[in-house]
C-alpha positions as CSV (number, residue, x, y, z in Angstrom):
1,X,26.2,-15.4,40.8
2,X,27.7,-13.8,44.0
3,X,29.6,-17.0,44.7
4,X,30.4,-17.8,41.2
5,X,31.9,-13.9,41.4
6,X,34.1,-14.4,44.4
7,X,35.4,-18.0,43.5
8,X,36.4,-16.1,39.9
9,X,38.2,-13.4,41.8
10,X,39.9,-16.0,43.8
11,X,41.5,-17.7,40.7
12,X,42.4,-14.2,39.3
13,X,39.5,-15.0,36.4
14,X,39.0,-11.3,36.3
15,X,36.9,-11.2,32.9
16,X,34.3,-13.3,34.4
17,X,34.3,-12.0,37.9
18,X,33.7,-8.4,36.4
19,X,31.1,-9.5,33.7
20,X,29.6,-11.0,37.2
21,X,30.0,-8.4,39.6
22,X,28.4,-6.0,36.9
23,X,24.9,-7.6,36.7
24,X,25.0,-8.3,40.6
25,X,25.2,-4.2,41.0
26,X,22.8,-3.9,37.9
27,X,20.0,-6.0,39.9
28,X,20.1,-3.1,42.8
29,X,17.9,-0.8,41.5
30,X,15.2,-3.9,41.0
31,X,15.4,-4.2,44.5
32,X,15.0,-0.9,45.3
33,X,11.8,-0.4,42.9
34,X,10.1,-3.3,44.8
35,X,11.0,-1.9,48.2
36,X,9.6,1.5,47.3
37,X,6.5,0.4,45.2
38,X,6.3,-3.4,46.6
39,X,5.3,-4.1,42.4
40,X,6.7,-8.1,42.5
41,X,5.8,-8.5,39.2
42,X,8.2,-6.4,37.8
43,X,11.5,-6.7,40.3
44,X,11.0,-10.4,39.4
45,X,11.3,-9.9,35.7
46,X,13.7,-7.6,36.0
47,X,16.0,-9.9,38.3
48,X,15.7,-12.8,36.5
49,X,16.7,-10.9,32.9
50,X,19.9,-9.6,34.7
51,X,20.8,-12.9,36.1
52,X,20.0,-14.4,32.4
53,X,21.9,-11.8,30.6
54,X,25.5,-12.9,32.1
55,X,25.2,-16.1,31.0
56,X,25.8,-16.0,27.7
57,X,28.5,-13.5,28.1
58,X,30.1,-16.3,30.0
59,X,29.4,-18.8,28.1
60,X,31.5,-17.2,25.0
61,X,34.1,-15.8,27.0
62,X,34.7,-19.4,28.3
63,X,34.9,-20.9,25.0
64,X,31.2,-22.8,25.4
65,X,32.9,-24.7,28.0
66,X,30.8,-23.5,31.2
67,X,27.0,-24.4,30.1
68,X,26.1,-24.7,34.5
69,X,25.1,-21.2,34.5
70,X,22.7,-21.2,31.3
71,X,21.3,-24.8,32.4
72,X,20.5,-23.3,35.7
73,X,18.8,-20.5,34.5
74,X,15.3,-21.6,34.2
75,X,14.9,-23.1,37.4
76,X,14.9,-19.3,38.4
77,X,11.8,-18.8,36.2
78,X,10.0,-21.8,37.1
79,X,10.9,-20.9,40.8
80,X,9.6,-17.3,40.6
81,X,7.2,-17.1,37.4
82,X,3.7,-18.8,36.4
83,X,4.3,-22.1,34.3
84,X,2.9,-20.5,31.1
85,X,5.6,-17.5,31.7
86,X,7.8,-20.2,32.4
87,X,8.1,-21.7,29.2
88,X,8.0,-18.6,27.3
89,X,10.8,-17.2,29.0
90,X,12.9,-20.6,29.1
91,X,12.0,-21.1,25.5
92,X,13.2,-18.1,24.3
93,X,16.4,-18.7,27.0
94,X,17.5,-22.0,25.1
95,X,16.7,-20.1,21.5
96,X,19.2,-17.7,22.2
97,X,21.6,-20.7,24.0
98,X,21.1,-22.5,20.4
99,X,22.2,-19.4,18.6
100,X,25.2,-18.6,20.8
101,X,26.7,-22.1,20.2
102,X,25.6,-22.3,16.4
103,X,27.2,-18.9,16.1
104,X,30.3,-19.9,17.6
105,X,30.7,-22.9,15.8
106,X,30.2,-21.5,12.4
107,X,32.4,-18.1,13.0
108,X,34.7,-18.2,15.7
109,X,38.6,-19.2,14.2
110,X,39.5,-21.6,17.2
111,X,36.8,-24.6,16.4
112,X,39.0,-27.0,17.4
113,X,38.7,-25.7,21.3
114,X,34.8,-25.8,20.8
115,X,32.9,-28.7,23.0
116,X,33.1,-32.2,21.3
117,X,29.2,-33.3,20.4
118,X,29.0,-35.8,23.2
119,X,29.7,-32.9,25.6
120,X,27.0,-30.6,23.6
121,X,24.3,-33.5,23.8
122,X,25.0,-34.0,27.7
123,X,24.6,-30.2,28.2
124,X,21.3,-30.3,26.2
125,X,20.1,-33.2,27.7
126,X,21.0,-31.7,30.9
127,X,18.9,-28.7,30.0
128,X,16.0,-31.0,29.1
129,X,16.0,-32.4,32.7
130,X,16.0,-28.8,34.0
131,X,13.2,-28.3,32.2
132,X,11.2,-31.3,33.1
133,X,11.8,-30.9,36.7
134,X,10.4,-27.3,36.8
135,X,7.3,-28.5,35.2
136,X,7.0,-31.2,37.7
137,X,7.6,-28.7,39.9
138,X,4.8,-26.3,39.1
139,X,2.1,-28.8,38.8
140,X,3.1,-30.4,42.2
141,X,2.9,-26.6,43.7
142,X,-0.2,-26.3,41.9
143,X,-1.8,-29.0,42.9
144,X,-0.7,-27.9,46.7
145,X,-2.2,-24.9,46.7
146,X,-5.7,-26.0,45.4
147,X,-5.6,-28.1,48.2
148,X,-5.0,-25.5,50.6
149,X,-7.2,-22.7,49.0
150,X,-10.0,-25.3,49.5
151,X,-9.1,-25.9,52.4
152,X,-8.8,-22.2,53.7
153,X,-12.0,-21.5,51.8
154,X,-13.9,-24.1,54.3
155,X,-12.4,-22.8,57.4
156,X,-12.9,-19.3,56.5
157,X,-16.6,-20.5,56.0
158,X,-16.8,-22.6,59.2
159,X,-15.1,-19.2,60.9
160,X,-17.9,-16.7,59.7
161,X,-20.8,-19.4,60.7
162,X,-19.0,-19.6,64.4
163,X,-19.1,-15.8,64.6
164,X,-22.4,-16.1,63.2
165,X,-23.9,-17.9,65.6
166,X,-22.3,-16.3,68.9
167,X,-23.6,-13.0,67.3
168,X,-27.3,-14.6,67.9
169,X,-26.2,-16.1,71.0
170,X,-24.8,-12.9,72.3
171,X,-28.4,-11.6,71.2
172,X,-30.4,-14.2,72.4
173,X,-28.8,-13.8,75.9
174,X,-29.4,-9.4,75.7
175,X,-33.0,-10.5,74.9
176,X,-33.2,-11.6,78.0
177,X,-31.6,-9.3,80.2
178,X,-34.1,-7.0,77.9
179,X,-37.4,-8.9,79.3
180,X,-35.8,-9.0,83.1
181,X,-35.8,-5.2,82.7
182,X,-39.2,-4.6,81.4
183,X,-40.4,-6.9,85.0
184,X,-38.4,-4.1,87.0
185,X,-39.0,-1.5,85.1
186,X,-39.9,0.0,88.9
187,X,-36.9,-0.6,90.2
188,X,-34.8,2.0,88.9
189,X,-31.2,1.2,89.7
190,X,-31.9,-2.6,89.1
191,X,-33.3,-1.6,85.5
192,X,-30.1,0.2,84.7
193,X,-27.8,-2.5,85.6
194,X,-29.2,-4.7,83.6
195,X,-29.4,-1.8,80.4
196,X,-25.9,-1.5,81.0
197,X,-25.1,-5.2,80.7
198,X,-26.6,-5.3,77.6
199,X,-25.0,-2.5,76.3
200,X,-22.1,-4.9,77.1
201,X,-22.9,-8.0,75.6
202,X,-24.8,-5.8,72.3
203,X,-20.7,-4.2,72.0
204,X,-19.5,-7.9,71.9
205,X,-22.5,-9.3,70.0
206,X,-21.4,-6.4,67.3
207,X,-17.8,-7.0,66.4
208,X,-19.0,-10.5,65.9
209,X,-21.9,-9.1,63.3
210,X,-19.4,-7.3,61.7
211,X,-17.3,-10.4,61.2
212,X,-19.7,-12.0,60.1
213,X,-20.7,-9.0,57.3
214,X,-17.6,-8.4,55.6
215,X,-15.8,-11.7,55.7
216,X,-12.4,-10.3,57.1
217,X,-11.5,-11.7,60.5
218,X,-8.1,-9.6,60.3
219,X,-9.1,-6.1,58.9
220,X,-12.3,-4.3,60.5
221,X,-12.9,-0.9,59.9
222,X,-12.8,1.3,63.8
223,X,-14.6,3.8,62.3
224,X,-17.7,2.5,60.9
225,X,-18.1,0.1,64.1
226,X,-18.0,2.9,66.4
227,X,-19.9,4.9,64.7
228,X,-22.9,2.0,64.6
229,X,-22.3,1.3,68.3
230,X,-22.1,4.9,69.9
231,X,-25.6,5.4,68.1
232,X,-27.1,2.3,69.0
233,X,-25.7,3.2,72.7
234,X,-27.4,6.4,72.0
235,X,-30.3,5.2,70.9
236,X,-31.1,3.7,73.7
237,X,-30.8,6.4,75.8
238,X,-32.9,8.4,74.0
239,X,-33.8,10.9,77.1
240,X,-30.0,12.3,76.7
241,X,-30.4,15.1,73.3
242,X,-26.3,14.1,72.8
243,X,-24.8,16.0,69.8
244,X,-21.9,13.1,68.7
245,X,-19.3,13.3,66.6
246,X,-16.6,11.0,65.6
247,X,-13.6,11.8,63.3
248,X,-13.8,9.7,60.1
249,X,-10.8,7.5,59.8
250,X,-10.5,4.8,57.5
251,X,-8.5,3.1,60.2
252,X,-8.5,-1.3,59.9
253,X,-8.0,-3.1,63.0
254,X,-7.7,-7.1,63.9
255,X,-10.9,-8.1,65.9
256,X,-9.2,-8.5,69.4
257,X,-8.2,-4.7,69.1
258,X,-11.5,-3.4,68.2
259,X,-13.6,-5.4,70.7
260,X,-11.2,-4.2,73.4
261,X,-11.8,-0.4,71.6
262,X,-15.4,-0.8,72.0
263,X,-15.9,-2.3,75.8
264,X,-14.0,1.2,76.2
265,X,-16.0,3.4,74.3
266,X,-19.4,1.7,75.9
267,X,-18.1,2.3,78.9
268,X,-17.2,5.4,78.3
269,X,-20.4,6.9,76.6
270,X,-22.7,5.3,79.4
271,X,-20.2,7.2,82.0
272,X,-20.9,10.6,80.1
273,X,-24.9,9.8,79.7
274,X,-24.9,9.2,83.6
275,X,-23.1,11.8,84.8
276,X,-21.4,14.5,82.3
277,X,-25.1,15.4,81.1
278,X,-26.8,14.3,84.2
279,X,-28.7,17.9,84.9
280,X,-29.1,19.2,81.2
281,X,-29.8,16.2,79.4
282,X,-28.4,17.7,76.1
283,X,-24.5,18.0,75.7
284,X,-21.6,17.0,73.2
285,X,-19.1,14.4,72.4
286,X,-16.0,13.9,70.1
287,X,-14.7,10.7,69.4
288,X,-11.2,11.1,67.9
289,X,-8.7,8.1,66.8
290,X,-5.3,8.7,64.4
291,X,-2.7,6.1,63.3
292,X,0.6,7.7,64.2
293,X,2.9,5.2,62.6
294,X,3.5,3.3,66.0
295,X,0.5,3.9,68.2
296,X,-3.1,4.5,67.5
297,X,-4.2,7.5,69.8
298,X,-7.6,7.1,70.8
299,X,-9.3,10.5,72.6
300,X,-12.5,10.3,74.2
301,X,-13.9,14.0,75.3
302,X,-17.3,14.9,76.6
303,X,-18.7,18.9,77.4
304,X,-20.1,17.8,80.6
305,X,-20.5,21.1,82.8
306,X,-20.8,18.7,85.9
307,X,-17.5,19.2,88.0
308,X,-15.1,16.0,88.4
309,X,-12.7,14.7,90.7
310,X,-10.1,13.2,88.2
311,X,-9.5,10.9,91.5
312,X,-12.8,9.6,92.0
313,X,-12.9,9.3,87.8
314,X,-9.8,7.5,87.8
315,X,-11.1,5.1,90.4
316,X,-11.3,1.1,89.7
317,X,-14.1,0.3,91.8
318,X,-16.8,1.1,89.6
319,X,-17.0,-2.2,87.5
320,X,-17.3,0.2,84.0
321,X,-13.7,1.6,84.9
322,X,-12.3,-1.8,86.1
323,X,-13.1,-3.0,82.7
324,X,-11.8,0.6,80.9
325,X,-8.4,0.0,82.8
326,X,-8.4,-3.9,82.0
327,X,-9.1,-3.3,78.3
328,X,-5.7,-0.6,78.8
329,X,-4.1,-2.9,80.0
330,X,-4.4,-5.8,77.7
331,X,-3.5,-4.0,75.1
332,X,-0.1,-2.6,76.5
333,X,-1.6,0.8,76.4
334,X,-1.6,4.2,78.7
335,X,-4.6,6.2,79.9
336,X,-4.6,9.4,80.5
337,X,-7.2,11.4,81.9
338,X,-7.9,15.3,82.3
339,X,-10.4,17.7,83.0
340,X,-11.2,20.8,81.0
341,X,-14.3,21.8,80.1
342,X,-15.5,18.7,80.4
343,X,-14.0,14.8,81.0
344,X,-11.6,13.6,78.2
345,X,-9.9,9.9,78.0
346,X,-6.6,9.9,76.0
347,X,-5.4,5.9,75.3
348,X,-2.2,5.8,73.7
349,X,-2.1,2.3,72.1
350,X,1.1,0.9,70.3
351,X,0.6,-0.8,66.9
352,X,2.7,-1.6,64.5
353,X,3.0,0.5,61.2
């Protein structure tokens, strides 16, 4: 329409390049509704009635001697619509075609300017082909994407088993760390590094669980996995009386983002068990996380009364801070750490809107 709009202006056919120009400004406001509400359905409709309306104005105000732009027409529904829709739409289309060119045959004074019958056979016959090819069309497009909804369906399938299985791999292996620390159960400092390696490997072994729960490898919910991790991290530590609380925010998350999120917050929570709550054994932490539009910030705060060196907390040669700072870094993000009343961790991570 836009190039049938300019070539008109060009040869000073202002009628035509006006009726055209009119329905290309009429279709604006479709495209505004869908990039407001994102309701396809209805901008497509919409669009394809405006394109469709032209055409017969054109087709009358060019003595029935321009049929391209009604033939055309229904390639636009088959393109954009369902195939029953399709033929509704395209049937109705050629009704109104028939009526245009019966009307002007009967009641317009110049007949003898009207389209010989050869010329209205070839145009219906042309319309014919139209139509046959978008049907050919649609079932070839059908048939394409059963093939690859099957096809998705298996792999999404083959997907969840995987993450099924390095769930119970991941468990299998924090099993036995488990049994190795009941043997040194003596040995204090050897017992805890092997807890906190399986606090590792149970973080992992949980975004693959939750994978594997809700069938969504792109969308996981921060909230609800951080909320089942901090208290399974808790849980095991059940010596520390820790009052937690983490803001509720329905915030969804691919799976590379949320495993990195939780390595932190292990990390984190272990350091505040171990040392923020060292002497008292009771204390309190907030777990906060908001979507800002371009960055998810993340905010990590313990009451710890213990005094810290921000330095010696800021240090990388603990391996639980190496990994803190590596998860940071992967993810093109900035920590920030400050002391008041107690340690708190402030991750500013980009993300898209």
């Amino acid at each position: 329409m836009i190039l049938a709009c300019i070539a008109d202006f060009y040869i000073e056919n202002h009628i035509d390049a006006y009726t055209e120009l009119l329905f290309i400004i009429l279709t604006v406001p479709s495209y505004w509704y869908y990039y407001h509400t994102k309701n396809i359905k209805v901008a497509k409709i919409s669009i394809l009635i405006l394109a469709t309306l032209p055409t017969y104005t054109l087709l009358v105000t060019n003595d029935f001697r321009v049929p391209f732009f009604h033939i055309t027409v229904p390639l636009g529904y088959f393109l954009l619509l369902s195939m029953k829709r399709s033929l509704i739409y395209v049937s109705i289309h050629q009704l109104i075609v028939i009526s245009i060119y019966w009307w002007g045959y009967n009641y317009l004074p110049y007949r003898e300017s009207f389209p010989a019958l050869t010329i209205l056979i070839a145009i219906a016959l042309s319309s014919l082909l139209v139509v046959l090819f978008g049907i050919f069309y649609h079932i070839a497009i059908e048939n394409s994407y059963s093939r690859l909804e099957k096809l998705n369906r298996r792999n999404s399938a083959l997907l969840q088993e995987v993450h099924h299985r390095v769930k119970n791999n991941l468990n299998i292996i924090s099993s036995l760390l488990g049994m190795q620390q009941v043997k040194q159960k003596n040995n204090h400092e050897i017992a805890d590094l092997l807890q906190k390696n399986r606090n590792r490997i149970d973080t992992i072994a949980m975004v693959h669980e939750t994978l594997y729960a809700h069938k969504d490898f792109e969308s996981i919910e921060l909230y609800e996995y951080l909320y089942n991790l901090s208290h399974m991290i808790l849980d095991a530590n059940d010596d520390h009386k820790v009052m937690l609380n983490i803001q509720e925010n329905h915030l969804q998350l691919p799976f590379e983002k949320v495993l990195k999120i939780g390595i932190i917050t292990n990390e984190l929570l272990i350091n505040s068990l171990k040392y923020a709550f060292a002497d008292t054994h009771k204390g309190a932490i907030e777990i906060a996380f908001t979507h800002t539009g371009t960055e998810i910030l993340y905010q990590f705060k313990d009451n710890g009364t213990q005094e810290i060196d921000i330095l010696e907390a800021t240090d990388h040669t603990s391996l639980g801070l190496r990994l803190i700072h590596m998860m940071t870094d992967q993810m093109d993000a900035t920590l920030h750490t400050a002391y008041d009343h107690g340690l708190t961790y402030t991750i500013r991570i980009p993300h898209a809107a």
